[in-house]
C-alpha positions in Angstrom: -55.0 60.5 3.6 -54.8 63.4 1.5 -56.1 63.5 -2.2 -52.1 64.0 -3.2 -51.2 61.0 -1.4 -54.3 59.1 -2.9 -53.1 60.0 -6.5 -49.6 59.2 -5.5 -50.7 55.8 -4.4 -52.6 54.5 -7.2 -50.0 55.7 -9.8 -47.6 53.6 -7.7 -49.9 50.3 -8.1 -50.4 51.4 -11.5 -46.9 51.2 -11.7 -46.4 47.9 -10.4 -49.5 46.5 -12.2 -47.8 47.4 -15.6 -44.5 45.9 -14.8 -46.1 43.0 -13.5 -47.7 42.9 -17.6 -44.1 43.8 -18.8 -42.8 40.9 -17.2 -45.5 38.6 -17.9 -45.3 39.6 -22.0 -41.6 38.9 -22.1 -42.6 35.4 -20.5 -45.0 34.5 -23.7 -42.5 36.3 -26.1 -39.8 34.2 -24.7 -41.7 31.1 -24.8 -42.7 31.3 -28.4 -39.0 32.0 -29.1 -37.5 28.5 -27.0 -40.2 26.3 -28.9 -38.4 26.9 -31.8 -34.9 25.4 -30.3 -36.2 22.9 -27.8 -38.2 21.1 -31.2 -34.4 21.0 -32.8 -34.5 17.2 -32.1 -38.1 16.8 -33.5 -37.0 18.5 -36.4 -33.8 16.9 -36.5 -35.5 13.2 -37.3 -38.5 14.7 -39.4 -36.9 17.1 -41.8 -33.6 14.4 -41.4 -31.1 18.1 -40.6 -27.5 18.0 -39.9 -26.4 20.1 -37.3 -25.0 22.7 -39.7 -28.9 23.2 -40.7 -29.7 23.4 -37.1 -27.1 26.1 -36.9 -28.3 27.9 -39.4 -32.1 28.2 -38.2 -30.4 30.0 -34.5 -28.5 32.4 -37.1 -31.7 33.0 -38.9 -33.7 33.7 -36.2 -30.9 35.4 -33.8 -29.3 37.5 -36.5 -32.8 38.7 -37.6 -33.6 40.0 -34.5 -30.1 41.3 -33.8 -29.6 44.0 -36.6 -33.3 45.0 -36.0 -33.4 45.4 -31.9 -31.1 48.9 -32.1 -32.9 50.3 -34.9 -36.0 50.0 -33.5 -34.7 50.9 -30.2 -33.7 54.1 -31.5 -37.0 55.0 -33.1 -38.6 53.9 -29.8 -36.3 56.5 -27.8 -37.2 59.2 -30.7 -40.8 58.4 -30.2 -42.8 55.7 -28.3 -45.4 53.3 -30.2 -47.4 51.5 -27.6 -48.3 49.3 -30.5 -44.8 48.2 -31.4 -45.1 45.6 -27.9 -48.5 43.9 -29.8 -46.9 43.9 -33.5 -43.7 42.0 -32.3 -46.4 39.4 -30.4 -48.0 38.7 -33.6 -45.3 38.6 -35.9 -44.3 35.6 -33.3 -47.3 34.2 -33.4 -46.6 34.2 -37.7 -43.4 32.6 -36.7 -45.0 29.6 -34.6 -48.2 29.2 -37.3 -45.3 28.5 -39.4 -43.0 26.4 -37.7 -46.0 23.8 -37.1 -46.7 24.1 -40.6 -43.0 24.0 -42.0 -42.7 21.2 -44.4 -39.3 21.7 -45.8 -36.2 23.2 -44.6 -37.1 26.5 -46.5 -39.9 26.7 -44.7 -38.1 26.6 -41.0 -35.9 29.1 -42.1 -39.1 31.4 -43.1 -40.4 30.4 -39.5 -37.3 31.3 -37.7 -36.8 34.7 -39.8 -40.4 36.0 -38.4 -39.6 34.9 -34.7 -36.6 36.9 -35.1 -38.3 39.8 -36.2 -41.4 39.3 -33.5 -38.5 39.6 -31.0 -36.6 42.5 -32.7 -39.8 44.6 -32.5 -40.8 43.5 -28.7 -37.8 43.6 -26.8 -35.9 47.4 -27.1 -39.5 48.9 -26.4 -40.4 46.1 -23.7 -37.3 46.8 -22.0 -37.2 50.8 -22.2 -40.8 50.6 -20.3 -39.4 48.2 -17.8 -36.6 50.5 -16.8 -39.2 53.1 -16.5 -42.1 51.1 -14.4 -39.6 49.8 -12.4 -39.0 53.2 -10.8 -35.6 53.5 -8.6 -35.0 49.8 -8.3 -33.2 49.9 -11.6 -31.6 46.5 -11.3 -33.7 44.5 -9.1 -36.3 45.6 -12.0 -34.4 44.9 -15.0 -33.7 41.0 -13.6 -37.6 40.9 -13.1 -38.0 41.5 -16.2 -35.3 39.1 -17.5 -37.1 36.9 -14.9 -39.9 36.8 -17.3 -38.3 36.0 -20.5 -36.1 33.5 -18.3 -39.3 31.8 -17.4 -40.5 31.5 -20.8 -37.3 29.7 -22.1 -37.5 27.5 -19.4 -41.4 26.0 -19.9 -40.0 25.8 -23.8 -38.3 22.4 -23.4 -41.1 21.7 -20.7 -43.9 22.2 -23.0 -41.7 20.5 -25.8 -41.3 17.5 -24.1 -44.7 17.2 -22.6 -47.2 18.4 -26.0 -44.8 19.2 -29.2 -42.7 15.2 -28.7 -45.8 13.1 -28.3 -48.2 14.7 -30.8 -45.8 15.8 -33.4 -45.1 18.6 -35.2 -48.3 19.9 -35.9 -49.1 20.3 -32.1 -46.5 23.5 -32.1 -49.6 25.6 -34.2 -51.3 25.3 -31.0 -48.8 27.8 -29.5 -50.7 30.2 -31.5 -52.9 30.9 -28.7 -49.8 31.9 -26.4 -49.4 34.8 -29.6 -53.3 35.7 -29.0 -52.6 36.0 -25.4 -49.6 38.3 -25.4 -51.2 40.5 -28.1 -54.3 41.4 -26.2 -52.1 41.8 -23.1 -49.8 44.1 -24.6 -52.5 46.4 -25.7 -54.0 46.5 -22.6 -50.5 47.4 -20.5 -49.9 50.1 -22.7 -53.6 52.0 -23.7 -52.4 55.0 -21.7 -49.3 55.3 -22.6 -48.9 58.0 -25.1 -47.4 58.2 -28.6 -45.2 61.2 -28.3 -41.7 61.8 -28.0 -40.4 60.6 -25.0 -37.0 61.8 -23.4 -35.4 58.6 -21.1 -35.6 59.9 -17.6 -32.9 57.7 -15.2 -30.8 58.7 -12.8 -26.8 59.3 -13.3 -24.3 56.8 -13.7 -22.5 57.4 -9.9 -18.6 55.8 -9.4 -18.9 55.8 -5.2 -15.5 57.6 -4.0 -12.5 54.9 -4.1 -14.0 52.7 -6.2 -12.7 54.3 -9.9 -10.4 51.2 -10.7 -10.3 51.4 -13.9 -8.3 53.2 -16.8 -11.1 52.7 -19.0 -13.2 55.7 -17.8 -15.2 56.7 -21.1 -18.2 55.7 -22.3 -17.4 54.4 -24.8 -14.7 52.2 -23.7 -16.8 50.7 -21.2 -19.5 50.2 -23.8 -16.8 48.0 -25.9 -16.1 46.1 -22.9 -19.8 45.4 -21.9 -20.0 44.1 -25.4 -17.1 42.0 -25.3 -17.9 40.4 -22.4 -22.1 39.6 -23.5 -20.6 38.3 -27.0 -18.7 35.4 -24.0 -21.6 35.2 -22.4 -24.2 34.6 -24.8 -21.7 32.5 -27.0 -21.5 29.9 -23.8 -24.8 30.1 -23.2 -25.9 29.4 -27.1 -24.1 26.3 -27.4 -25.4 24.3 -24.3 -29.5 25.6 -25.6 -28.4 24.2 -29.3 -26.9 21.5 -28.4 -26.6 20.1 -25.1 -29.6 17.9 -25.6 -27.1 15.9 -28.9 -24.9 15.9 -26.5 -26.5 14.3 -23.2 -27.6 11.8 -26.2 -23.9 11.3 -27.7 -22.3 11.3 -25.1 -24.1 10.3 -21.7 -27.0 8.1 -23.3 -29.4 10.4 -22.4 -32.8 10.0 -24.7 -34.4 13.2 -25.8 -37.5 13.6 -23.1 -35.0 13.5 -20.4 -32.8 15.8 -22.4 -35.3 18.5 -22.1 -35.7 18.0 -18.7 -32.1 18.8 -17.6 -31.9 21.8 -20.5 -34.8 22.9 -18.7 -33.2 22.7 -15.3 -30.7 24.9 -17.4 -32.7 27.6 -18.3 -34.1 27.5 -14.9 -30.7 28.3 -13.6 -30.3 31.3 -16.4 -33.4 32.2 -14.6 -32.1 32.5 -11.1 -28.7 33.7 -11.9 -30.6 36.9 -13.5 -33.0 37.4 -10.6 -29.9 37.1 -8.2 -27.6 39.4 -10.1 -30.0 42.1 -10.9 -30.7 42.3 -6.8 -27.1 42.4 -6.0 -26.0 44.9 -8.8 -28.5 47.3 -6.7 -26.4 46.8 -3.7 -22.8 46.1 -5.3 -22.1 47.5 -7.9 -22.8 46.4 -11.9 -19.1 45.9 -12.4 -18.5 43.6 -9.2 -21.4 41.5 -9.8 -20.0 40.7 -13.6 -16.4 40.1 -12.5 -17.8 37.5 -10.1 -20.4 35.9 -12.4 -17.8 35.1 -15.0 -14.5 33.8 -12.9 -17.0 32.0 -10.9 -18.6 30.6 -13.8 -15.0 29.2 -15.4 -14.0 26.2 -12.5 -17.4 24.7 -13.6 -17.2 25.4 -17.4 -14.1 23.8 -18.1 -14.7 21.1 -15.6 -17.9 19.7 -17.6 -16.8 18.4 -20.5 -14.9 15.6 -18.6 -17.8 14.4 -16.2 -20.1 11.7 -15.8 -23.9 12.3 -15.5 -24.5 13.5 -12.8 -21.2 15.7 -12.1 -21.8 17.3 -15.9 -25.3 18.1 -15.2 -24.5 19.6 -11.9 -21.5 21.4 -13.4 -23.7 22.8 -16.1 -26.4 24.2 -14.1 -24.4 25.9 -11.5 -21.8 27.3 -14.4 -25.5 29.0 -16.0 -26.8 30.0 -12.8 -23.3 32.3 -12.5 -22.7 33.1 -15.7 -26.1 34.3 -16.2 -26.0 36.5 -13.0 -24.0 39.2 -15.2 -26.5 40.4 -18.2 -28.9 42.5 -15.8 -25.7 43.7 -14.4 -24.2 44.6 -17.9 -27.9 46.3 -19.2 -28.2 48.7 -16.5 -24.6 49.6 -16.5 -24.8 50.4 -19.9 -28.0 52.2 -19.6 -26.6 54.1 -17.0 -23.3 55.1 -19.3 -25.9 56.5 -22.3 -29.2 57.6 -20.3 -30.6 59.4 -23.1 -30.9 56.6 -25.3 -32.4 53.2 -23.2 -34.5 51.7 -26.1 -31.4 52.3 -28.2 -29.0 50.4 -25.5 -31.5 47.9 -25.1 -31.5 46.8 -28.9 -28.0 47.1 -29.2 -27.1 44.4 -26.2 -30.0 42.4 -26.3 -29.1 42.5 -31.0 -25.6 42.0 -29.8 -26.9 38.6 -27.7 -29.1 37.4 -30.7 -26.9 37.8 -33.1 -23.1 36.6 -31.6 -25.5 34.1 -30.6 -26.8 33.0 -34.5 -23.6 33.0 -35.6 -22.1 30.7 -32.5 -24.7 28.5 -33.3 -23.6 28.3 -36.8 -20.5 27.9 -36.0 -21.0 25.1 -33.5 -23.2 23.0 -35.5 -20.4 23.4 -38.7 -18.0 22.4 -36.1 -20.1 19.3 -33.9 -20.4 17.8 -38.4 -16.8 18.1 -38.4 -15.6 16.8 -35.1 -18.1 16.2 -32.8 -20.6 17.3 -30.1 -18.3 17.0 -27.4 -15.4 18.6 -29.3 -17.7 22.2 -29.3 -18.4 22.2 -25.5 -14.5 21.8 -25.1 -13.8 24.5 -26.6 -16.7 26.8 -25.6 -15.5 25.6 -22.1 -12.8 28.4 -22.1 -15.5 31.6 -22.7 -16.1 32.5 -19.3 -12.8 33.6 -18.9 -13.0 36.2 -20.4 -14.1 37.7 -17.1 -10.1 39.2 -17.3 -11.7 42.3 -18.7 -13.4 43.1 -16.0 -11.1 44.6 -14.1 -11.4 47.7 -16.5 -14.9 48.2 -15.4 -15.3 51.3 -12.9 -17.7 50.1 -10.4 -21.1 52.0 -10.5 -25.0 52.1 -9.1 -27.7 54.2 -9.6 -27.5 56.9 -7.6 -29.8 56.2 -4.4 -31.0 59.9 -4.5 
């Protein structure tokens, strides 16, 4: 084997060994992030909220993070700072010390204000070096990644259930060490890699002959689109992690501990739906694989409100697994529309998720005070059809060469 090869070989594990960190951060980032919402019911009976309170913590934290993520996206594109990945870990790990602590409602929202800006700093630069470790698998790496954060919101409720419910409140400081764990882990996947200016390398956005449906051909069209459609995704998604534990309770007799079980199930479905999509969008196309993941999302969505146990959990869980199928799909197509500027993408969708997200959750828990918990997952029943807009998307993949 020549020395060439040799060189080429260990950059490639190199490669793979940083991703595999890149991944593994975004599953202790994400985990500190779903303690926050899977304690809502703890919370709930300690600090005696309304749902409207609730509400407000998601749009504290999610709004936080969403006017940061594209700003510091930007500056990430202009210039790289490996350190920006171990400052969002322990402005987290602030967030969590908090939350444990939090003995008033002013508190929370102090709690939930730094976990939005831990994940505001981590995510743009987290994601831009994903897209670039992942080499020419541009999808299949950008659901691994989501795989990770996936992961994280799933052992939320888990951990929850099993540590936060039995020993109180308190017990969430303990998280701290997750914080620890993702700083020094952060530093140590990116020690070489420089601070300099960095110009996003990816490959061209490629329409395969025949396949330019679509009268929505510029950029920025299809940018207004992608939005439109993660604003129905992430609005869907928001109200079954606020609230579908209240509402197994209200309305199925479901206690809390088995509450978190089945969100968990949930987020385990968000989980695979992302892997899956990401792999297919490789193969398909970014546009077909969001067209499918939100029509075949909406038999299931409306059908839940209206079922018994075990039909509505079913119902739920496949709906996320679809549904979720399509944000790997909609972050690489809108890379690939603005390839110069991948942190500054990144912040914008994954801000546009956080904060359409804050302010559903607002909305909702204004709404369940009003009406009820079942009224809000009526009506957030109908979001997934908004996959009518996808047939304006031109279908697209990275271009194999």
């Amino acid at each position: 084997m020549s020395s060439q090869t040799t060189v080429s070989v260990r950059r490639h594990d190199e490669g793979q060994l940083r991703f595999s960190g890149i991944a593994t951060s975004h599953f202790l980032n994400d985990l500190m992030q779903a303690l926050l919402i899977a304690s809502y019911p703890l919370l709930r009976t300690e600090l005696s909220l309304d749902f409207l309170q609730i509400g407000m913590l998601s749009l504290t934290y999610q709004v936080t993070a969403s006017v940061l993520q594209p700003i510091v996206g930007a500056l990430t594109d202009r210039r790289a700072q490996r350190w920006s990945l171990a400052f969002g870990m322990a402005l987290s790990g602030v967030g969590i010390l908090m939350l444990g602590l939090a003995g008033s409602y002013i508190h929370l929202l102090i709690s939930s204000l730094f976990l939005g800006l831990g994940s505001a700093v981590f995510h743009p630069e987290a994601a831009r070096l994903a897209r670039k470790w992942a080499r020419e698998k541009v999808g299949l790496g950008q659901s691994l990644f989501q795989l990770g954060g996936s992961l994280g919101t799933m052992a939320g409720p888990l951990l929850t259930a099993a540590i936060v419910l039995p020993y109180g409140q308190g017990s969430i400081t303990w998280f701290l060490l997750v914080a620890l764990i993702g700083v020094f882990l952060t530093v140590w996947i990116t020690a070489a890699e420089p601070d300099q200016i960095t110009h996003a390398a990816t490959r061209p956005f490629r329409v395969p002959a025949g396949q330019q449906t679509s009268s929505v051909a510029h950029p920025a069209g299809q940018l207004a689109l992608l939005f439109a459609l993660v604003c129905a995704k992430y609005i869907y998604i928001v109200c079954f992690s606020s609230f579908l534990v209240f509402y197994l309770e209200a309305a199925l007799g479901f206690p809390a501990s088995k509450g978190l079980i089945v969100l968990f199930g949930f987020h385990a479905a968000v989980a695979g739906g992302g892997l899956i999509g990401g792999a297919f969008s490789d193969r398909l196309g970014t546009a077909r694989v969001i067209a499918f993941s939100f029509w075949g999302a909406a038999p299931f969505a409306l059908a839940f409100p209206y079922l018994g146990q075990v039909g509505a959990i079913v119902a739920a869980i496949t709906a996320a697994a679809v549904i979720a199928s399509a944000f790997p799909a909609i972050i690489v197509h809108a890379q690939s529309l603005v390839p110069a500027r991948i942190g500054m993408i990144s912040g914008l969708f994954y801000g546009t998720a956080f904060g359409v997200g804050g302010l559903a959750s607002a909305v909702f828990g204004w709404l369940a005070d009003a009406t009820s918990v079942h009224a809000i997952f009526v009506w957030s029943a109908w979001l997934p059809l908004a996959g009518v807009l996808t047939v304006l998307l031109r279908n697209s993949r990275p271009d194999a060469g």
